[in-house]
TIVO-2410 file (N, C-alpha, C; in nm, 3 decimals):
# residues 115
REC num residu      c1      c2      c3 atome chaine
REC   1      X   0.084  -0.119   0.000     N      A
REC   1      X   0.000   0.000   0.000    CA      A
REC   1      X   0.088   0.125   0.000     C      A
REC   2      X   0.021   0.224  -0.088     N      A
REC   2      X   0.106   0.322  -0.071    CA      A
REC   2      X   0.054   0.441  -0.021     C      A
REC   3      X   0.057   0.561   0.074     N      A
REC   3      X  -0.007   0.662   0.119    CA      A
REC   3      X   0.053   0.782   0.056     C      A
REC   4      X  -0.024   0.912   0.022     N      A
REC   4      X   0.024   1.038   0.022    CA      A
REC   4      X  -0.059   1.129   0.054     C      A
REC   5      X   0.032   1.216   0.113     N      A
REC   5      X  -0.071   1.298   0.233    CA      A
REC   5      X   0.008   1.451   0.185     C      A
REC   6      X  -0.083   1.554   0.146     N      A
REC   6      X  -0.044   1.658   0.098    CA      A
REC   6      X  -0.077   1.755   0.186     C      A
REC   7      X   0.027   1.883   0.179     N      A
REC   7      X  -0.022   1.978   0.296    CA      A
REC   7      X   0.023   2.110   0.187     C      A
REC   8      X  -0.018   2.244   0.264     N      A
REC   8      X   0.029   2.327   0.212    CA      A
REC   8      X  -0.033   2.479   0.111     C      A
REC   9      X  -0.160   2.356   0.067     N      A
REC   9      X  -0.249   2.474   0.033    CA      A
REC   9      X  -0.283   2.579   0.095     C      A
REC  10      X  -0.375   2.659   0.034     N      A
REC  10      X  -0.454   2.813   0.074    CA      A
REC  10      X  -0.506   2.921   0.001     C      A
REC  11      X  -0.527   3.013   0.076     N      A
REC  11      X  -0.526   3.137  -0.040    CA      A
REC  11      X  -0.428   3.208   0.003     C      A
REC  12      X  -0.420   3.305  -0.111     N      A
REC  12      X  -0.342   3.361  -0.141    CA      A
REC  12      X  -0.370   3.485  -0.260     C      A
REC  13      X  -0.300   3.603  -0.241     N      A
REC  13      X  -0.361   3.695  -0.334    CA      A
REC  13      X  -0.277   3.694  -0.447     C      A
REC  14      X  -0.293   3.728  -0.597     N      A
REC  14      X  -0.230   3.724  -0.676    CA      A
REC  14      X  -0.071   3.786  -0.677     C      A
REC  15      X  -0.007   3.711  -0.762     N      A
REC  15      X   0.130   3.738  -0.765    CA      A
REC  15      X   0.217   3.676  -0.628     C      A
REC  16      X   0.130   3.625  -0.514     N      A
REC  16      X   0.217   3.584  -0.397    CA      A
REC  16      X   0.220   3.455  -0.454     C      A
REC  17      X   0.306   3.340  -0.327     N      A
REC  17      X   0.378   3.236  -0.315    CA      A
REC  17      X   0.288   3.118  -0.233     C      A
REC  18      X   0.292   3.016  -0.250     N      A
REC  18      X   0.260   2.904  -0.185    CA      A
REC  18      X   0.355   2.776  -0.212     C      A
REC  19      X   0.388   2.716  -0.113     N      A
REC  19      X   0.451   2.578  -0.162    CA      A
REC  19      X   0.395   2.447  -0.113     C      A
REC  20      X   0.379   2.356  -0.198     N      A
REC  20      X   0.281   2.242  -0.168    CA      A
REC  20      X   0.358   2.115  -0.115     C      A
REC  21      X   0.384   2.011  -0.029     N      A
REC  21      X   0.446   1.899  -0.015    CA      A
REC  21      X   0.364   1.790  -0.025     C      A
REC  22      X   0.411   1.681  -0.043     N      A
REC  22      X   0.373   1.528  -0.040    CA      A
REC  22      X   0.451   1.493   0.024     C      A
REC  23      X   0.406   1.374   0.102     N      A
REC  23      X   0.511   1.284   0.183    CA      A
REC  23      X   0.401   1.135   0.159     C      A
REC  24      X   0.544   1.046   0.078     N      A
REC  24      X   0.497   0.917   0.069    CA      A
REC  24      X   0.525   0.803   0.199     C      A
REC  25      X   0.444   0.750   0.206     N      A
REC  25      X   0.474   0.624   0.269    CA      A
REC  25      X   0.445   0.496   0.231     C      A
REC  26      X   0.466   0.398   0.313     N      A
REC  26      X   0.436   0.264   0.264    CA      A
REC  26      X   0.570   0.203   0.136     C      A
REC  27      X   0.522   0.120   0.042     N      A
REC  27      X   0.621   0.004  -0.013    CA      A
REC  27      X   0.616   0.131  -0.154     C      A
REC  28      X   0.748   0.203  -0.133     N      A
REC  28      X   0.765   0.293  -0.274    CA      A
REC  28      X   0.869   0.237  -0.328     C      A
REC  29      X   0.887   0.195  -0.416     N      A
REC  29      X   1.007   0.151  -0.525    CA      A
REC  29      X   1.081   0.284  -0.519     C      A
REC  30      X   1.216   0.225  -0.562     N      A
REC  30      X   1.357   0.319  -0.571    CA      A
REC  30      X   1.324   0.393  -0.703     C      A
REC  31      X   1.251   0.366  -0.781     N      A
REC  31      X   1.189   0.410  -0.923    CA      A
REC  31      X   1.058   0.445  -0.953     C      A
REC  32      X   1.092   0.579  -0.954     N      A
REC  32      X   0.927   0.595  -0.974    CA      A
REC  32      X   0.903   0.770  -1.032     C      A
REC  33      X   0.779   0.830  -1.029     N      A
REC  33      X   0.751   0.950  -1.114    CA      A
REC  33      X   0.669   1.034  -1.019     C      A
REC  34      X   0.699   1.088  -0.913     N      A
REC  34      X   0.614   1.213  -0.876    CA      A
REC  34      X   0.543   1.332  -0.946     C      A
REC  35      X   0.473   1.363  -0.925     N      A
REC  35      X   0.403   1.470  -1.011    CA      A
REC  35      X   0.294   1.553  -0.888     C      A
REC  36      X   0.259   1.697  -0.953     N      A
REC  36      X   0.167   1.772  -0.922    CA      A
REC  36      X   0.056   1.789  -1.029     C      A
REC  37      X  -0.093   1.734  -0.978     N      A
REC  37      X  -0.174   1.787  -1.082    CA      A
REC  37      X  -0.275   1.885  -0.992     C      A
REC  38      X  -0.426   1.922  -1.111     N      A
REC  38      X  -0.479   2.012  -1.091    CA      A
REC  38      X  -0.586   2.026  -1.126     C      A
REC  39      X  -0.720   1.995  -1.026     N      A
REC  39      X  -0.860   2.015  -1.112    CA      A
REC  39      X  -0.913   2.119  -1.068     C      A
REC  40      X  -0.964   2.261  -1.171     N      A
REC  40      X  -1.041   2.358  -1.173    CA      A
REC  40      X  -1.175   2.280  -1.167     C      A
REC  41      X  -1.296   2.348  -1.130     N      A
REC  41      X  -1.427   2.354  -1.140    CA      A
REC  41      X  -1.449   2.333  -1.264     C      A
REC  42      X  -1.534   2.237  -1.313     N      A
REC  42      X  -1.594   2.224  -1.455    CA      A
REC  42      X  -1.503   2.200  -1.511     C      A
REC  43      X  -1.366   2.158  -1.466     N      A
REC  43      X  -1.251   2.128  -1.594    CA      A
REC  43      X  -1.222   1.950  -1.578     C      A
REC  44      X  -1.108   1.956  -1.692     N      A
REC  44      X  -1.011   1.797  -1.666    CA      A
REC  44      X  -0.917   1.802  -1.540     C      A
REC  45      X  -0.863   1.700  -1.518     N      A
REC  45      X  -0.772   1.689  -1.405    CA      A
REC  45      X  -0.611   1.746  -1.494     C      A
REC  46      X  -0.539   1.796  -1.487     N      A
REC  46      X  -0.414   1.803  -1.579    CA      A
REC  46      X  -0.298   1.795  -1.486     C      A
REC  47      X  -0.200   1.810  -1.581     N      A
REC  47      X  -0.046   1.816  -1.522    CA      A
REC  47      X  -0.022   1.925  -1.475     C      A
REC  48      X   0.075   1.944  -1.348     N      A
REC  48      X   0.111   2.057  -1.348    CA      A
REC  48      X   0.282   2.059  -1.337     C      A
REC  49      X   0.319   1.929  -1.295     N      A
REC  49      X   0.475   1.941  -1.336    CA      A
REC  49      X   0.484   1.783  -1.233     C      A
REC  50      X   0.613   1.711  -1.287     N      A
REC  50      X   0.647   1.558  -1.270    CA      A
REC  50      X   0.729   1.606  -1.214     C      A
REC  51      X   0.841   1.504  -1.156     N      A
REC  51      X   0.996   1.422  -1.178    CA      A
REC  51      X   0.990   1.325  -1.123     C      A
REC  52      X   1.096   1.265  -1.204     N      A
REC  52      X   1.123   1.158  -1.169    CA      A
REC  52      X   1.234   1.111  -1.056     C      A
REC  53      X   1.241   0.961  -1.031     N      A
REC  53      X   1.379   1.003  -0.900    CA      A
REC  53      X   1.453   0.971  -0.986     C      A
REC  54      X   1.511   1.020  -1.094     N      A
REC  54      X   1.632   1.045  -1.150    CA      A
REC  54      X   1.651   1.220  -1.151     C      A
REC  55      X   1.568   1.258  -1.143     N      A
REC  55      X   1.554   1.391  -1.147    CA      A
REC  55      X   1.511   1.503  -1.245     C      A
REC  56      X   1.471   1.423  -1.320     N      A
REC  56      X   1.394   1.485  -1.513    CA      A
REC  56      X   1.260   1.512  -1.434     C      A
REC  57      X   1.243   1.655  -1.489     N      A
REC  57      X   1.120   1.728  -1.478    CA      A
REC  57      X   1.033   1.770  -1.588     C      A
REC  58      X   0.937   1.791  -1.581     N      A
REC  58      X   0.839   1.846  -1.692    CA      A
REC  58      X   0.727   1.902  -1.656     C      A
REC  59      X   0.714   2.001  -1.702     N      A
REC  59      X   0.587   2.113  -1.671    CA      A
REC  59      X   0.557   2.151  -1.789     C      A
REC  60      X   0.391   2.212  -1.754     N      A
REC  60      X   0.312   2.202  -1.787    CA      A
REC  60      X   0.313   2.378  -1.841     C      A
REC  61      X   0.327   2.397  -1.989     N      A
REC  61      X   0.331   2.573  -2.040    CA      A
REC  61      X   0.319   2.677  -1.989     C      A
REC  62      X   0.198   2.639  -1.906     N      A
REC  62      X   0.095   2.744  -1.808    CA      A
REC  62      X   0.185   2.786  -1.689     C      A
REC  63      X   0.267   2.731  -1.641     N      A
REC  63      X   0.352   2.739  -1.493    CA      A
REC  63      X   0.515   2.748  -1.537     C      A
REC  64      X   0.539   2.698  -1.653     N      A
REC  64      X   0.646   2.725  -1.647    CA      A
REC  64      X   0.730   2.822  -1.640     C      A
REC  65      X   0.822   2.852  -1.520     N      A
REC  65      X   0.923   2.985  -1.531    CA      A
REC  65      X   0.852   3.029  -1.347     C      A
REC  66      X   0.756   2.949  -1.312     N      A
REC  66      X   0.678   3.058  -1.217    CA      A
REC  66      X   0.709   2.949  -1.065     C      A
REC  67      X   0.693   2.781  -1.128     N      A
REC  67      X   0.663   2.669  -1.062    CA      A
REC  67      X   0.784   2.599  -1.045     C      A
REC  68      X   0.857   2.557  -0.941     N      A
REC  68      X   0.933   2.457  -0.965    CA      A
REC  68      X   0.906   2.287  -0.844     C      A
REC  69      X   0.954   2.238  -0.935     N      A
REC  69      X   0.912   2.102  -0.851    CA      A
REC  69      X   1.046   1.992  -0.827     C      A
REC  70      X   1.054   1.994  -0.707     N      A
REC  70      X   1.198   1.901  -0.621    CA      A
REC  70      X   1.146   1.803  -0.576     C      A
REC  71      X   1.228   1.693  -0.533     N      A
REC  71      X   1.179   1.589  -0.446    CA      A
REC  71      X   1.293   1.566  -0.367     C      A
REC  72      X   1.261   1.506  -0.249     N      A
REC  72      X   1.384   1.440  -0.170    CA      A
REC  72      X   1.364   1.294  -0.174     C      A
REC  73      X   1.434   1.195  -0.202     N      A
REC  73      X   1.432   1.042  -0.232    CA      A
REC  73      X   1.464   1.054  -0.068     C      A
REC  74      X   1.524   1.073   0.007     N      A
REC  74      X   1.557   1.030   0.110    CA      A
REC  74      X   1.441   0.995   0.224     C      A
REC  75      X   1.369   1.140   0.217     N      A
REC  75      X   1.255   1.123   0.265    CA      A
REC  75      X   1.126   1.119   0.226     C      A
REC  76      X   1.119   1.097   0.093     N      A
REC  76      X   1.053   1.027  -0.006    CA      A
REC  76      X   0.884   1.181   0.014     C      A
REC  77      X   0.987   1.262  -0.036     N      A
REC  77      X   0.892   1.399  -0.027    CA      A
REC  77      X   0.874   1.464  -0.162     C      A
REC  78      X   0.797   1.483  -0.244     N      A
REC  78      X   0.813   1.631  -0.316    CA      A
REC  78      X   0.718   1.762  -0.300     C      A
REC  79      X   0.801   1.830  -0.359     N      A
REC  79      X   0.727   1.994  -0.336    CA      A
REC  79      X   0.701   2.073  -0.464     C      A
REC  80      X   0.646   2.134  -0.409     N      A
REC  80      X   0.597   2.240  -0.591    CA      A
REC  80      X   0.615   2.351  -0.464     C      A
REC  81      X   0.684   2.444  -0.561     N      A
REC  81      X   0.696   2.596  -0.526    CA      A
REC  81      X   0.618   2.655  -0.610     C      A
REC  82      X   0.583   2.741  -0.587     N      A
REC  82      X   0.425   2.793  -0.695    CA      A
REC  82      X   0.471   2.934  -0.644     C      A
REC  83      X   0.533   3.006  -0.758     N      A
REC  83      X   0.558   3.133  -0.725    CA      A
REC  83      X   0.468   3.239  -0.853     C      A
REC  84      X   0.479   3.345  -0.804     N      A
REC  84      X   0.372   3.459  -0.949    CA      A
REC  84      X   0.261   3.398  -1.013     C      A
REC  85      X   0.159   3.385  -0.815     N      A
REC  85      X   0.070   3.239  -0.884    CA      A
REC  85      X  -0.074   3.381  -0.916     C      A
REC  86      X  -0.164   3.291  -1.024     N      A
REC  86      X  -0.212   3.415  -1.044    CA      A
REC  86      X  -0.433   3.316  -1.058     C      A
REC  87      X  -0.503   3.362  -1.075     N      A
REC  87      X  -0.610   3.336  -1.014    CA      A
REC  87      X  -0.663   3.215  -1.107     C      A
REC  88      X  -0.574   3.186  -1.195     N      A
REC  88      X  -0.590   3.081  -1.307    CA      A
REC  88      X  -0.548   2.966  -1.257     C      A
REC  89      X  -0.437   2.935  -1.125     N      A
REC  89      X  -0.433   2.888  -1.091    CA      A
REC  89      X  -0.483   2.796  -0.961     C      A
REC  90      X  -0.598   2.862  -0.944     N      A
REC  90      X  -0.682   2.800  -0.883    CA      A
REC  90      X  -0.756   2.678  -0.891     C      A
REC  91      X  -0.741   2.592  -0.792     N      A
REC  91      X  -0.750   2.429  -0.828    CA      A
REC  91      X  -0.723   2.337  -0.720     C      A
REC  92      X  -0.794   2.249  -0.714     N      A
REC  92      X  -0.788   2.180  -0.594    CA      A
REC  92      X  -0.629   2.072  -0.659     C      A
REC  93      X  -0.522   2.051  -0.558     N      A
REC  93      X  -0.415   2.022  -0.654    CA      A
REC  93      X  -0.359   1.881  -0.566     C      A
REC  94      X  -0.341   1.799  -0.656     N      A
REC  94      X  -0.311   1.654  -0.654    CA      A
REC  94      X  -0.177   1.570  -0.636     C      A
REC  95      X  -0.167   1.525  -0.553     N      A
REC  95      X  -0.039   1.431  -0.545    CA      A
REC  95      X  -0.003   1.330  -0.617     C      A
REC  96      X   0.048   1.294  -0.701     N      A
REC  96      X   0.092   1.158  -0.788    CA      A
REC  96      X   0.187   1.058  -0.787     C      A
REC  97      X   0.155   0.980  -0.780     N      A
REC  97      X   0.324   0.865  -0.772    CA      A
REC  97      X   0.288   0.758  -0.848     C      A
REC  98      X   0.384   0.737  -0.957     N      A
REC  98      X   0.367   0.601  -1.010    CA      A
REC  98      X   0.481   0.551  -1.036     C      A
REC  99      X   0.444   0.439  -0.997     N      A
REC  99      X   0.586   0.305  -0.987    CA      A
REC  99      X   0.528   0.142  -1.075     C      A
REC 100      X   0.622   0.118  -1.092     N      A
REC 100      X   0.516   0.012  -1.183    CA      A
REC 100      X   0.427  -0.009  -1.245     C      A
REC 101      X   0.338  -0.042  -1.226     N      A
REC 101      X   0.206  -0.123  -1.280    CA      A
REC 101      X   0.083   0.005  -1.195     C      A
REC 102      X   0.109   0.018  -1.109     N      A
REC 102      X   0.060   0.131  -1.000    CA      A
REC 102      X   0.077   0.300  -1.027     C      A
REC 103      X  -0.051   0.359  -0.950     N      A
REC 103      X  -0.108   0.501  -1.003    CA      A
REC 103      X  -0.145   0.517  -0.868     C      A
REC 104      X  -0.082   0.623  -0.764     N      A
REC 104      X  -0.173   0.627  -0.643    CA      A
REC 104      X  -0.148   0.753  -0.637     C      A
REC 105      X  -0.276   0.816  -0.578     N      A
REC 105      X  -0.274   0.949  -0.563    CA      A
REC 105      X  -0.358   1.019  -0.405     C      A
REC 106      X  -0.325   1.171  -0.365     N      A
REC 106      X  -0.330   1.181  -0.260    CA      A
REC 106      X  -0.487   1.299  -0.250     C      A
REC 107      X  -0.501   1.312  -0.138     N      A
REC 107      X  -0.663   1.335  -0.141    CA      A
REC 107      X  -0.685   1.497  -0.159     C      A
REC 108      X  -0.610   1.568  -0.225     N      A
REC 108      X  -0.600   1.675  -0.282    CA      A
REC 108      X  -0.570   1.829  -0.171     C      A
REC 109      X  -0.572   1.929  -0.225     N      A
REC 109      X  -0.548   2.033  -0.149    CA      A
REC 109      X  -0.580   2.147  -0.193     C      A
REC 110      X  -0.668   2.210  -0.191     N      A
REC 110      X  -0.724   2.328  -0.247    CA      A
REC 110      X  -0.650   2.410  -0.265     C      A
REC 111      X  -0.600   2.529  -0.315     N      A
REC 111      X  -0.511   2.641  -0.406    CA      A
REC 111      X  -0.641   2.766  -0.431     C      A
REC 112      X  -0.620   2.838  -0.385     N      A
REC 112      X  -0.666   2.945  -0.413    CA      A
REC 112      X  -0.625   3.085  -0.468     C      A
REC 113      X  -0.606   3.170  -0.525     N      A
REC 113      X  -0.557   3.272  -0.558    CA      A
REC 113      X  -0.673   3.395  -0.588     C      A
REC 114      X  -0.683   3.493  -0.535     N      A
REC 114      X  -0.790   3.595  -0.522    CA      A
REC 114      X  -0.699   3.711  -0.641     C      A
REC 115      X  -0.792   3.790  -0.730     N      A
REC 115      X  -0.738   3.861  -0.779    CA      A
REC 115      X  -0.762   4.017  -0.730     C      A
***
């Protein structure tokens, strides 16, 4: 079983900062793909930026230059820094890990940004 438990959300007024964490637990392979996603109201769920534990990242057009996303393998954490966040980014926002055959995700965290 695998757990992820996200903290970190809020509001926040445009142009300020928030940073989001995950912390995994349970049976995580040495290999695997963290990610941040993101569901608006009435929208799809999307990407908002990966890595992997090799350390290859990828984001998502909309965030790039603003967002960055780290992980620590050690303590099997990642974070999104969400900087010059602006009211578009509002979204209840998602934890991801996949390892294998497996897709587990964490019970979300609301994001707010007021303009």
């Amino acid at each position: 079983q695998v757990q992820l438990v996200e903290s970190g959300g809020g509001l926040v007024p445009a142009g300020g900062s928030l940073r989001l964490s995950c912390a995994a637990s349970g049976s995580i392979f040495s290999i695997n793909a963290m990610g941040w996603y993101r569901q608006a109201p009435g929208k799809q769920r999307e990407l908002v930026a990966s890595i992997t534990s090799f350390g290859f990242t990828n984001y998502a057009d909309s965030v790039k230059g603003r967002f960055t996303i780290s992980r620590d393998n050690t303590k099997k954490v990642v974070t999104l820094q969400m900087n010059s966040l602006k009211p578009e980014d509002t979204a209840v926002y998602y934890c991801r890990l996949a390892q294998g055959a497996g897709v587990y995700w964490g019970q979300g965290t609301q994001v707010t940004v007021s303009s």
